[in-house]
FINU-511905 format. One record per residue (C-alpha): residue number from 1; residue in one letter; x, y, z. Coordinates in steps of 0.001 Angstrom, whole numbers, plus 500000, padded with zeros to 6 digits. Each point is the difference from the previous one (the first is absolute). Layout:
FINU-511905
<node NUM; "a"; <X; Y; Z>>,
...
This chain:
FINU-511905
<node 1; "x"; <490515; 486780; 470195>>,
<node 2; "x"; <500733; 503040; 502384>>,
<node 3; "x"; <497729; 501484; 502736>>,
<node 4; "x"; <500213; 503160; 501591>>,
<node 5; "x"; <498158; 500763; 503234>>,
<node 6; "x"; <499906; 503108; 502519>>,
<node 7; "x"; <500657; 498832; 503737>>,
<node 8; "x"; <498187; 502068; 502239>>,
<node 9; "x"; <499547; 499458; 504021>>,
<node 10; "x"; <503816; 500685; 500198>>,
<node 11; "x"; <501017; 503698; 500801>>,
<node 12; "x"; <499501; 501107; 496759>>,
<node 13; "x"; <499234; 498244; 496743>>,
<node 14; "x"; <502950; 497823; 498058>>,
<node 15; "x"; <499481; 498209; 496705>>,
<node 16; "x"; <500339; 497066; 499455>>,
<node 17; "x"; <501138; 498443; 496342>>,
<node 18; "x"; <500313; 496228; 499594>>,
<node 19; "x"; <501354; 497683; 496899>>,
<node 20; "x"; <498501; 496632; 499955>>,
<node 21; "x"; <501077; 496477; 498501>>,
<node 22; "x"; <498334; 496760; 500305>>,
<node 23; "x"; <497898; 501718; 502834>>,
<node 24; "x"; <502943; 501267; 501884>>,
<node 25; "x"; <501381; 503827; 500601>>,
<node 26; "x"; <503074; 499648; 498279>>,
<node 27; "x"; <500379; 503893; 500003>>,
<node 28; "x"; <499078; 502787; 502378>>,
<node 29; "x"; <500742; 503441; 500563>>,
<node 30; "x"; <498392; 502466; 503022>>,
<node 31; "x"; <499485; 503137; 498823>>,
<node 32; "x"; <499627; 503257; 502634>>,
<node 33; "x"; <498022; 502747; 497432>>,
<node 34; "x"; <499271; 502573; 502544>>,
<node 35; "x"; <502420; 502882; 500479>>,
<node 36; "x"; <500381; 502079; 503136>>,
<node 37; "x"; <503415; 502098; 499228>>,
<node 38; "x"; <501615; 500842; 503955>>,
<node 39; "x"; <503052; 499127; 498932>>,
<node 40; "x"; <499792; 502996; 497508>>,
<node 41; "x"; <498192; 502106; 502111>>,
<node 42; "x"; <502381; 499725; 502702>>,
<node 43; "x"; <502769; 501927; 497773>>,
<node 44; "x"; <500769; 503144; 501163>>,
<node 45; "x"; <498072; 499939; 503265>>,
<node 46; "x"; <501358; 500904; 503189>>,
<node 47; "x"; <501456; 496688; 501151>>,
<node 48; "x"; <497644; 500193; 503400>>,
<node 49; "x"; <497068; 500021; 497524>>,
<node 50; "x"; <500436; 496566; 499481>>,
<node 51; "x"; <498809; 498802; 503234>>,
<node 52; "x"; <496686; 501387; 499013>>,
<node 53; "x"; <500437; 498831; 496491>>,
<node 54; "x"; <501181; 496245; 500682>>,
<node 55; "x"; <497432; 498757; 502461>>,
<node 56; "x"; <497202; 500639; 497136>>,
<node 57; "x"; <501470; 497500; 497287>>,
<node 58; "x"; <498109; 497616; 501690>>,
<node 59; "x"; <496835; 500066; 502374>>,
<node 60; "x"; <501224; 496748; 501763>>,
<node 61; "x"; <503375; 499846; 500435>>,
<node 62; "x"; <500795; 504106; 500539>>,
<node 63; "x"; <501862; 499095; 502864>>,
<node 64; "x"; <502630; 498455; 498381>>,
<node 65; "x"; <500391; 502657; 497498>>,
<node 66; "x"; <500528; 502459; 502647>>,
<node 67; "x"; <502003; 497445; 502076>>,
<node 68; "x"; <502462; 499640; 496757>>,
<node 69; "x"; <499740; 504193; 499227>>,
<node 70; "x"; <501058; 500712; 503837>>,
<node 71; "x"; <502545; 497800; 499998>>,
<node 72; "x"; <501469; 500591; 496295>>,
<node 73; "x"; <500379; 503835; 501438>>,
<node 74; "x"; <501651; 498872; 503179>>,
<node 75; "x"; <502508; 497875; 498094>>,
<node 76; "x"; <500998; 503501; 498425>>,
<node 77; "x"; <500727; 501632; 502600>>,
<node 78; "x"; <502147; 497144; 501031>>,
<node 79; "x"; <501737; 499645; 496679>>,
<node 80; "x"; <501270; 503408; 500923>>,
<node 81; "x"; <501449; 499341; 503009>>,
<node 82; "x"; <496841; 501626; 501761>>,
<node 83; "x"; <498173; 496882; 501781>>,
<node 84; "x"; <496693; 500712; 502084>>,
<node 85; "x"; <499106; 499181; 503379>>,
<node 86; "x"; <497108; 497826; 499464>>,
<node 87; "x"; <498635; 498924; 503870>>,
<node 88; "x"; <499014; 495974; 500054>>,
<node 89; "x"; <496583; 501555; 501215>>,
<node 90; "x"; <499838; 501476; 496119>>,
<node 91; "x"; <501175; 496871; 498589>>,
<node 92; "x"; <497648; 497954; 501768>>,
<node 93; "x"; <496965; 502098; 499027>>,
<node 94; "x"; <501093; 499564; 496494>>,
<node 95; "x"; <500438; 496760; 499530>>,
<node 96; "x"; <497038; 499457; 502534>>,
<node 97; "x"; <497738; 502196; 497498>>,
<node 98; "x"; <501396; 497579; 496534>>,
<node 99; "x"; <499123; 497045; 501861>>,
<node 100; "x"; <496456; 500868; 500761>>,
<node 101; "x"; <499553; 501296; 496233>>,
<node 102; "x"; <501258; 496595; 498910>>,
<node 103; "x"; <497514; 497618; 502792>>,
<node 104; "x"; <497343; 502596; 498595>>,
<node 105; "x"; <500584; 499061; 496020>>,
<node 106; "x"; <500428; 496335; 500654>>,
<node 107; "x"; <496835; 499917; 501673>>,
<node 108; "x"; <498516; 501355; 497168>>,
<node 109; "x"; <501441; 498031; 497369>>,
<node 110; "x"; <499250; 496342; 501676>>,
<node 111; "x"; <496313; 500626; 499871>>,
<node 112; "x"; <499629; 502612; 497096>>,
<node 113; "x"; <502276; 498622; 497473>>,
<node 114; "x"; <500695; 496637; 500237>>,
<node 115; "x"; <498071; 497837; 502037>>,
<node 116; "x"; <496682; 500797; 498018>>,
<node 117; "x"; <501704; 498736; 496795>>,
<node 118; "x"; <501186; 497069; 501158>>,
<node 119; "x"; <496564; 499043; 501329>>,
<node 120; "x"; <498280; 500538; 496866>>,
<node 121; "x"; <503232; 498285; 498163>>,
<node 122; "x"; <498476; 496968; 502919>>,
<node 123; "x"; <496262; 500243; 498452>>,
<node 124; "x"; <498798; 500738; 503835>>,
<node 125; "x"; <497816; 503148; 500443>>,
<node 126; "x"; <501157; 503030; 501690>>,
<node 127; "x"; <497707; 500189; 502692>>,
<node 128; "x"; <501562; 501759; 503121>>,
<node 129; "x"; <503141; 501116; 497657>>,
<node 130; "x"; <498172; 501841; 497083>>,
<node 131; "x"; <501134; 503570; 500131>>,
<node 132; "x"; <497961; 502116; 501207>>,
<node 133; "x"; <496905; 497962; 501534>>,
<node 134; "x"; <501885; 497303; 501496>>,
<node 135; "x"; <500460; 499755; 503679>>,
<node 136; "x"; <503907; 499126; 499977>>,
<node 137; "x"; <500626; 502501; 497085>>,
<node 138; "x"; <498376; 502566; 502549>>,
<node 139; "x"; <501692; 499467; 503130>>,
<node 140; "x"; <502992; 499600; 498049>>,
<node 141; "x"; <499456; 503322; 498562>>,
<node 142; "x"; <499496; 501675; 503060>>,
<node 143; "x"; <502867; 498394; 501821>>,
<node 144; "x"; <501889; 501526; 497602>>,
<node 145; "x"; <498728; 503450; 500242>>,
<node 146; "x"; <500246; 499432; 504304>>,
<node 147; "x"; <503636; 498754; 499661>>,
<node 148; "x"; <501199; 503048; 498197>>,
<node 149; "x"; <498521; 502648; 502068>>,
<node 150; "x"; <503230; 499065; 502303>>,
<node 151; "x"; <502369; 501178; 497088>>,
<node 152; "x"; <497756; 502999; 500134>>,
<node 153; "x"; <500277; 501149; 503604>>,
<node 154; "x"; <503726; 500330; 498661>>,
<node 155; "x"; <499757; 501592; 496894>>,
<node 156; "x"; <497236; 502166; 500272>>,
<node 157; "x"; <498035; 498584; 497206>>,
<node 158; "x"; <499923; 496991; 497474>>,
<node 159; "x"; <500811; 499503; 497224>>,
<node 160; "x"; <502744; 502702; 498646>>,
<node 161; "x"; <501496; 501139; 503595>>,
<node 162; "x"; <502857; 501953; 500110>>,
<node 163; "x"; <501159; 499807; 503949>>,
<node 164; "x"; <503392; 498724; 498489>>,
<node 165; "x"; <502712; 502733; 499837>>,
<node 166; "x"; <503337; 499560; 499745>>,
<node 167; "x"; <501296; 500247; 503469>>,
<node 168; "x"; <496992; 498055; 501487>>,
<node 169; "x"; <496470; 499857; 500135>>,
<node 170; "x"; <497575; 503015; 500672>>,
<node 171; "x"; <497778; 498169; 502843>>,
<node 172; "x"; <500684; 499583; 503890>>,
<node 173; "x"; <497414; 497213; 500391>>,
<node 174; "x"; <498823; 499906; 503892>>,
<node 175; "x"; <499412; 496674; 502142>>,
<node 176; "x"; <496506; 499707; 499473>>,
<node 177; "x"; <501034; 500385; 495768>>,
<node 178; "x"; <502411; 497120; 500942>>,
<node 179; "x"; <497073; 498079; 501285>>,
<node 180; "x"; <497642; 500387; 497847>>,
<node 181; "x"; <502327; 499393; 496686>>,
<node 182; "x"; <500693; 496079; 502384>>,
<node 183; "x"; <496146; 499465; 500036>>,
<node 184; "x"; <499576; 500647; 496810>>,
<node 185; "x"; <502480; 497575; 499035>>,
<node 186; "x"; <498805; 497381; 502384>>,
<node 187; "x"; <496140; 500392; 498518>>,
<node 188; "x"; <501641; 499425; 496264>>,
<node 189; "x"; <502480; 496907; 501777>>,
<node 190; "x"; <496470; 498422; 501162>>,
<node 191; "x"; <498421; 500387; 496691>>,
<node 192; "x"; <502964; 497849; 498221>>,
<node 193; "x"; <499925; 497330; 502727>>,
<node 194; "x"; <496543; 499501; 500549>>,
<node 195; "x"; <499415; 500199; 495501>>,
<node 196; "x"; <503118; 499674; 498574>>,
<node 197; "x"; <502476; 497747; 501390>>,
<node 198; "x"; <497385; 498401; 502476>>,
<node 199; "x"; <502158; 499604; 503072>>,
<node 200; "x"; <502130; 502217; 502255>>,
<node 201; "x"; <502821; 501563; 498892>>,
<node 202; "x"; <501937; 498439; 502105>>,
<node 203; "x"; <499094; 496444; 498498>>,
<node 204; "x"; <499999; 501254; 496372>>,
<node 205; "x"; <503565; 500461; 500456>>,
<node 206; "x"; <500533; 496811; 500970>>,
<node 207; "x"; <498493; 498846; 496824>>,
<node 208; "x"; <502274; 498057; 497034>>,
<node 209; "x"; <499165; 498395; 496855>>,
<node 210; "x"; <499526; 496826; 502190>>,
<node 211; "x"; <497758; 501359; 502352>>,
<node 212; "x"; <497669; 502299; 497613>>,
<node 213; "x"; <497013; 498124; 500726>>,
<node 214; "x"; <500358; 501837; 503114>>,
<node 215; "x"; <498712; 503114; 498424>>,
<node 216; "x"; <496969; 501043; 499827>>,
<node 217; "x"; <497876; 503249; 498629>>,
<node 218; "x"; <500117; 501733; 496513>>,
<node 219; "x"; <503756; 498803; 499830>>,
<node 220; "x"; <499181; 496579; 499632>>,
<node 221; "x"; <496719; 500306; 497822>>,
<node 222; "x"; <502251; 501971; 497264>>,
<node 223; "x"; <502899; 497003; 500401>>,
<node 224; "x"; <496843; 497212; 499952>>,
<node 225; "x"; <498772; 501643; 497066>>,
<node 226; "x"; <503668; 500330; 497980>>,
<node 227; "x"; <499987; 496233; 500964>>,
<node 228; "x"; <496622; 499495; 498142>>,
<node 229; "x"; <500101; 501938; 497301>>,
<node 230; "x"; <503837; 498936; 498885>>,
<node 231; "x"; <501733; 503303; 500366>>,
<node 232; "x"; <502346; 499526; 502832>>,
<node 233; "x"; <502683; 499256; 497818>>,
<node 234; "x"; <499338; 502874; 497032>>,
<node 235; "x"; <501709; 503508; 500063>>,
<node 236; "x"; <503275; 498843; 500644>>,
<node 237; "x"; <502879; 502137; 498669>>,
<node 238; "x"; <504204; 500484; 500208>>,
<node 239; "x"; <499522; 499568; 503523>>,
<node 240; "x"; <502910; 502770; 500532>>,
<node 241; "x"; <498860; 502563; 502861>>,
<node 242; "x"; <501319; 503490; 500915>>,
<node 243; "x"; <499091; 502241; 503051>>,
<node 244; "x"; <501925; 503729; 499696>>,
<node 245; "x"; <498485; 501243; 503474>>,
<node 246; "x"; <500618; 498868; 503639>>,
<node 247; "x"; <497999; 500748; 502906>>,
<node 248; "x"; <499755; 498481; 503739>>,
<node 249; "x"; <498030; 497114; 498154>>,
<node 250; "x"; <502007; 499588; 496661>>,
<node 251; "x"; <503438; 499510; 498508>>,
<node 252; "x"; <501561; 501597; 496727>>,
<node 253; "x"; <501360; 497141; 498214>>,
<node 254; "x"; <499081; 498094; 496648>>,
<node 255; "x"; <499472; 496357; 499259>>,
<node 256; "x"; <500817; 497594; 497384>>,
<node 257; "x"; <500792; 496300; 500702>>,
<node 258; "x"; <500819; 501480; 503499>>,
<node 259; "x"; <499797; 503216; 501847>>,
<node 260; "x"; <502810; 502744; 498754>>,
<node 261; "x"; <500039; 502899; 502533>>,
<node 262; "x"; <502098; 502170; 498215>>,
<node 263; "x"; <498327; 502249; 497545>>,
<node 264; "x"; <501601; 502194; 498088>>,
<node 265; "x"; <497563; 502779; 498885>>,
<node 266; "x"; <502325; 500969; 497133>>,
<node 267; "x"; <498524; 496704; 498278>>,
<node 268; "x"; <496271; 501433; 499904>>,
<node 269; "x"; <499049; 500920; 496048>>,
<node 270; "x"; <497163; 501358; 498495>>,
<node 271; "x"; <499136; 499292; 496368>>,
<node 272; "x"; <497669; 502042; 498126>>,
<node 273; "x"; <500024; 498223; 496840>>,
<node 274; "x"; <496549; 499200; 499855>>,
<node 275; "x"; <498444; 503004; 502653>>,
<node 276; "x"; <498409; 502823; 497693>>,
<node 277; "x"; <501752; 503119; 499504>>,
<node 278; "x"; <498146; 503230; 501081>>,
<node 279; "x"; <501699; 501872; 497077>>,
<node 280; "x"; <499317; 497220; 497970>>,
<node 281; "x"; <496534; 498167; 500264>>,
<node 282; "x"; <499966; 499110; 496284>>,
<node 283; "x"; <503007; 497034; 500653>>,
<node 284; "x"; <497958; 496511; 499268>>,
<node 285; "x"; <502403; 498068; 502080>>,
<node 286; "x"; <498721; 501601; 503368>>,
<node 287; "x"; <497377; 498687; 501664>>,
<node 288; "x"; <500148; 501087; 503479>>,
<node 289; "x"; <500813; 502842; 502865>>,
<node 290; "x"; <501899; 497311; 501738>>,
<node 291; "x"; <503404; 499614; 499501>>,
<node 292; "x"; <502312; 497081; 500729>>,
<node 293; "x"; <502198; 499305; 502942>>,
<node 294; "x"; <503103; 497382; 500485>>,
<node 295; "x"; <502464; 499228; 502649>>,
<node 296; "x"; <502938; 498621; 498572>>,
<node 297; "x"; <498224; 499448; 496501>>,
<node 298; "x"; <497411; 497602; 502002>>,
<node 299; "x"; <496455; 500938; 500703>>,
<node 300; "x"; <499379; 499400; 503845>>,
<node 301; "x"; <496850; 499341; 501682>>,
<node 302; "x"; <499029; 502734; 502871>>,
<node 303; "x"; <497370; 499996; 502354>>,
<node 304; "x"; <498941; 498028; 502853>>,
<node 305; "x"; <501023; 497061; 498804>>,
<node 306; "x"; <503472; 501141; 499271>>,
<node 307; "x"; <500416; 501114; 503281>>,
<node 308; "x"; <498360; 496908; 501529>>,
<node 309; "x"; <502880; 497746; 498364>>,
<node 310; "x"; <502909; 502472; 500653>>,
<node 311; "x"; <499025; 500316; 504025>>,
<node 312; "x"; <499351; 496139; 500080>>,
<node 313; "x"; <496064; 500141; 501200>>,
<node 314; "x"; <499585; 496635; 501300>>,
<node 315; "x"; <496374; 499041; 498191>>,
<node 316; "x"; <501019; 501716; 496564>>,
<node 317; "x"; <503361; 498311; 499785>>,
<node 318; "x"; <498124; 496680; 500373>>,
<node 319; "x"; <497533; 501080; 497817>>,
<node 320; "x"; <502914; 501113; 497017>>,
<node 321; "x"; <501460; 496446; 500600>>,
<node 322; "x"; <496902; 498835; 498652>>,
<node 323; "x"; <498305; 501603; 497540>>,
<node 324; "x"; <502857; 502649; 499068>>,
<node 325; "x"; <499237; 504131; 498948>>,
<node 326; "x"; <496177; 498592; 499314>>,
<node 327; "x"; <497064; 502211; 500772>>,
<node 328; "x"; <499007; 497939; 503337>>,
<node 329; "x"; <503618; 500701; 501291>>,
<node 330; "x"; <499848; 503597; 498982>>,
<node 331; "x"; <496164; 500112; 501282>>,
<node 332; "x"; <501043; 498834; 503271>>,
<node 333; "x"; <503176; 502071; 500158>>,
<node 334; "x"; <497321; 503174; 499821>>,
<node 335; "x"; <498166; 498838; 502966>>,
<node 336; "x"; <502984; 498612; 502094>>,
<node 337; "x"; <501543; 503089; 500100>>,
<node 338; "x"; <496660; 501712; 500531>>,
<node 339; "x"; <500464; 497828; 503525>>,
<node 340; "x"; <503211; 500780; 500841>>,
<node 341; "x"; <500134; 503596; 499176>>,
<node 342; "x"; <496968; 500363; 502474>>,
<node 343; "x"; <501769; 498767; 502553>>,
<node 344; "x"; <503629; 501578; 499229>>,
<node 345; "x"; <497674; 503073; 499848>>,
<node 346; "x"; <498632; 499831; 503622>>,
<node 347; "x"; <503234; 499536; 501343>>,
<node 348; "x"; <501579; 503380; 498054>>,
<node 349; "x"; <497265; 501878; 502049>>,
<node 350; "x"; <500966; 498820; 503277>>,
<node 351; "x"; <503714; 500962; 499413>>,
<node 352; "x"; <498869; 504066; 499271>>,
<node 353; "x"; <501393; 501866; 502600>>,
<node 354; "x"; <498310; 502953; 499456>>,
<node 355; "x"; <502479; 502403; 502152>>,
<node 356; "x"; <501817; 499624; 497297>>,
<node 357; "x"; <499796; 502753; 497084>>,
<node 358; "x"; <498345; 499710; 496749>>,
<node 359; "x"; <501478; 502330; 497835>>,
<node 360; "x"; <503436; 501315; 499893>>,
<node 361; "x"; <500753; 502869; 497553>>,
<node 362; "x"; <502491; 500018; 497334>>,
<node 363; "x"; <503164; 502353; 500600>>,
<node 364; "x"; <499975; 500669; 496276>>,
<node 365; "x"; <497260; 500213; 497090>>,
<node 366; "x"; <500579; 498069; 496811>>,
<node 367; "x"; <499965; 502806; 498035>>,
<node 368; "x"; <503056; 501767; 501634>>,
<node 369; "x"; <501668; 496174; 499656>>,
<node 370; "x"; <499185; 499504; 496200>>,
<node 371; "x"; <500889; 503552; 499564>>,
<node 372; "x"; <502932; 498775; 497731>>,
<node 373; "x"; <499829; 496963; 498824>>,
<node 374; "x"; <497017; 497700; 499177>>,
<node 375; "x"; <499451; 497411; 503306>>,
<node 376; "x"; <497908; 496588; 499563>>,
<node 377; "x"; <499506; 497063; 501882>>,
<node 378; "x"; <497752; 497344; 500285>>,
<node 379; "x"; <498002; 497808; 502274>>,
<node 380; "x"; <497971; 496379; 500332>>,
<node 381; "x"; <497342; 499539; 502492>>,
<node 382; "x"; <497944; 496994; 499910>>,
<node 383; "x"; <496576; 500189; 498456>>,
<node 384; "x"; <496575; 498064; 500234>>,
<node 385; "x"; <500790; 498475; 496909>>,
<node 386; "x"; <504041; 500016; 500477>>,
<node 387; "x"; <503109; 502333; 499566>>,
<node 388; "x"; <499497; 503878; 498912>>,
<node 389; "x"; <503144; 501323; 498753>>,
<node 390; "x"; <500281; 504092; 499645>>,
<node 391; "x"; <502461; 501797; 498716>>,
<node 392; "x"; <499922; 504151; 500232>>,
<node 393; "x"; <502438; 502134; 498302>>,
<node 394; "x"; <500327; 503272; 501507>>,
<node 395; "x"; <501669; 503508; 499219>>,
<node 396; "x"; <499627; 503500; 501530>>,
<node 397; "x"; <497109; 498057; 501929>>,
<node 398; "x"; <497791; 499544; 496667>>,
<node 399; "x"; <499245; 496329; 498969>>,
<node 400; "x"; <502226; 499183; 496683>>,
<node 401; "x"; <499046; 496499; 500128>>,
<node 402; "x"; <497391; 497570; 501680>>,
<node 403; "x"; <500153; 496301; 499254>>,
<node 404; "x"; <498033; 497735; 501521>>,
<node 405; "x"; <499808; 496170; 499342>>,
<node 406; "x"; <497120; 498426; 501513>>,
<node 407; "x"; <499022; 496384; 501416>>,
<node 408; "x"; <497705; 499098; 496813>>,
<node 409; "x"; <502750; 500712; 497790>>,
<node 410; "x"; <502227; 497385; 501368>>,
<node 411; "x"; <497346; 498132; 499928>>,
<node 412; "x"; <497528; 500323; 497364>>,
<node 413; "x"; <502639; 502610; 497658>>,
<node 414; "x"; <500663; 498447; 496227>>,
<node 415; "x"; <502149; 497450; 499274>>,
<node 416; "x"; <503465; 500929; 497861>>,
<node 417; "x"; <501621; 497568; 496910>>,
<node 418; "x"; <501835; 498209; 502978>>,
<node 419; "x"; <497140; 498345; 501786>>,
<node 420; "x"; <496500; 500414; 501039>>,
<node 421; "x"; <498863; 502339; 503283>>,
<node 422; "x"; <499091; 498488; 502806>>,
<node 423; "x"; <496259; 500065; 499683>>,
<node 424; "x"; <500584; 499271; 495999>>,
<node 425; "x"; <501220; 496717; 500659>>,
<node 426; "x"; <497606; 499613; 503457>>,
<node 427; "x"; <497293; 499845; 497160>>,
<node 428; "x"; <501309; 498330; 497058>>,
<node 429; "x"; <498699; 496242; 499277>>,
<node 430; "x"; <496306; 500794; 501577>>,
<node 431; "x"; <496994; 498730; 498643>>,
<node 432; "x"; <497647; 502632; 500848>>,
<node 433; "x"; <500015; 503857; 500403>>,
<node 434; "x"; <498603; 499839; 503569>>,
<node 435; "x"; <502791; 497917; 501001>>,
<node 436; "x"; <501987; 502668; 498153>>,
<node 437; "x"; <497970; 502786; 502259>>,
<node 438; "x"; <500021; 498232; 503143>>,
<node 439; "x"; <504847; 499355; 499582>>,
<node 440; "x"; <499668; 503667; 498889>>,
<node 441; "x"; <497997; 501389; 503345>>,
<node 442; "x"; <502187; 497600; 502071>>,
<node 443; "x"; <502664; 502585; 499544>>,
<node 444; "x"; <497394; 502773; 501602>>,
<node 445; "x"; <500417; 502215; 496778>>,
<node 446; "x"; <500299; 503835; 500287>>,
<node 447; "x"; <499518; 501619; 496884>>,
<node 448; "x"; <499494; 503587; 501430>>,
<node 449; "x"; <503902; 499782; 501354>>,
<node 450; "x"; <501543; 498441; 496851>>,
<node 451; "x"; <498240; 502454; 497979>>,
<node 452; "x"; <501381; 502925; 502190>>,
């Protein structure tokens, strides 16, 4: 018997195609049907085009496309011996900007996506979490929308800003912009310990597997409810984990068995073998936009829970010991870091000095360096939903080549004749397709980026 559903409430629609035996999926694939096309309308455009280009693959994590873009087209002027001045001021305001983005989206996810499924998986009415009438799915809502106004006192506007440049940023925020960005951050900080974790931050991060009684909030509903309903245990998967980016708040590094912090970017590989072929949509053995992505001929988890594991978060690390890669250890991964990026975030703003410039301008332009040769370079910034990964090739200043490789495709990308993908085998051996929706969500799928 096989199955196919559409999965909606993600960002974007994915299908969802399941083999079944004795009442069990003993075959799935996750199809992405929706094509968007940047990577081939970024050919031949001016390579500073992109930075209006990139932040509109995706209305929720745009910041990290422009993040990755800025920094791709840095790393060319540095192959060529032409490295920019970029003031910590800049750098700060970058990463401070990504951060907010990603508290913003995880906000959004833990009561739009996946809490409301596991209560119905629980038999226990919605009440105050139904979406749109209920009183926790509203203030949740507008926490959300409160929390990233801050990002937009920095870049002008959200989503799709464009106040990243190479050389800096193109905003001189003032102290009362400084201020104001903290309190916003300090309302959303209240909303997660007073409904989510049910404590002060301070105690939550005293918090182990031994002590979790301790918690309180939505936090420990969703965990009573896994408990209940007997899917604490499901989604589990290779339990490898990658993170490509670093920040002030996480490491580059890869784990399998043990954390690896060598990577070796040479090892990434894309595999098209079953991603349709604009020039060729008549090939039956495509089935999706999404293409496939190793490291080292592994698939790798990315995402919070990746980078959780590989920067040893005290609560998540207990939790892994317990129930492994499962969906309540990737759940609560999502809404740690939620936590701690709130914090890390508050602390970025306080070390702005705001003497300091924001903008320093290139000595050269990148058309007078690719005059000759073709240039590329590429770049990993950590996303809401794990590592981006763009490559730009570049010559008399046109765009030759734009590659992108998304979080969702490490993630959710199809599996090859060597093993399964990671949310292929998260979801293999269920006995229901809403325990298949609820693994799948885990993974906060965007279909609008993997489709790019």
């Amino acid at each position: 018997m096989k199955t196919v559903d559409i999965v909606e409430r993600i960002e974007g629609e994915a299908k969802l195609s399941c083999s079944w035996e004795n009442g069990y999926i003993n075959d799935v694939s996750i199809d992405f049907l929706n094509f968007r096309g940047f990577e081939y309308i970024l050919k031949d455009k001016p390579i500073l085009d992109a930075l209006v280009y990139t932040p509109r693959i995706c209305g929720i994590c745009g910041q990290a496309h422009l993040k990755a873009t800025v920094e791709a087209i840095e790393n060319i002027y540095e192959s060529t011996g032409n490295k920019l001045k970029i003031t910590n001021k800049a750098k700060l305001l970058r990463e401070i900007g990504l951060n907010i983005e990603i508290i913003d989206s995880h906000l959004k996810w833990f009561y739009m996506f996946i809490l409301p499924d596991v209560i119905k998986l629980a038999g226990e009415d919605l009440n105050e979490y139904e979406p749109i009438k209920g009183k926790r799915w509203i203030e949740a809502s507008k926490t959300a929308s409160e929390t990233i106004k801050a990002l937009a006192i920095i870049g002008g506007q959200w989503p799709h800003t464009s106040y990243m440049v190479p050389g800096g940023v193109m905003c001189d925020p003032t102290h009362l912009d400084i201020v104001s960005m903290i309190n916003y951050l300090d309302s959303t900080l209240k909303f997660c310990e007073e409904n989510i974790v049910g404590c002060s931050s301070e105690e939550y991060l005293q918090i182990d597997y031994k002590t979790i009684d301790n918690l309180g909030g939505d936090l420990k509903y969703f965990y009573d409810l896994c408990i209940k309903t007997n899917i604490e245990n499901i989604g589990t998967s290779h339990d490898r984990f990658i993170s490509l980016g670093s920040s002030s708040i996480f490491r580059k590094a890869k784990y399998d068995s043990r954390i690896y912090i060598k990577l070796d970017e040479s090892k990434i590989e894309e595999d098209t073998t079953k991603t349709f072929d604009i020039n060729n949509l008549e090939n039956k053995d495509k089935t999706t936009w999404s293409k496939s992505v190793t490291y080292n001929k592994k698939f790798y988890e990315t995402g919070p829970l990746a980078r959780a594991i590989i920067n040893n978060r005290k609560l998540i690390k207990c939790l892994h010991r317990v129930y492994k890669d499962s969906i309540l250890t990737r759940v609560f991964a999502r809404v740690d870091e939620m936590i701690q990026l709130l914090l890390n975030t508050k602390e970025l703003l306080k070390q702005v000095d705001l003497n300091e410039q924001s903008y320093i301008k290139p000595n050269v332009s990148l058309k007078e360096l690719s005059s000759k040769n073709e240039l590329n370079a590429f770049s990993c910034v950590e996303a809401c939903r794990g590592s981006l990964y763009h490559e730009i090739k570049i010559h008399k200043g046109l765009i030759t080549s734009y590659d992108i490789i998304t979080p969702t495709v490490w993630n959710l990308g199809p599996g090859n004749n060597m093993e399964n993908s990671i949310s292929q085998k998260a979801i293999l051996g269920l006995d229901s397709i809403e325990k298949a929706k609820i693994v799948l969500r885990s993974f906060d799928v965007c279909s609008v980026c993997t489709s790019h």
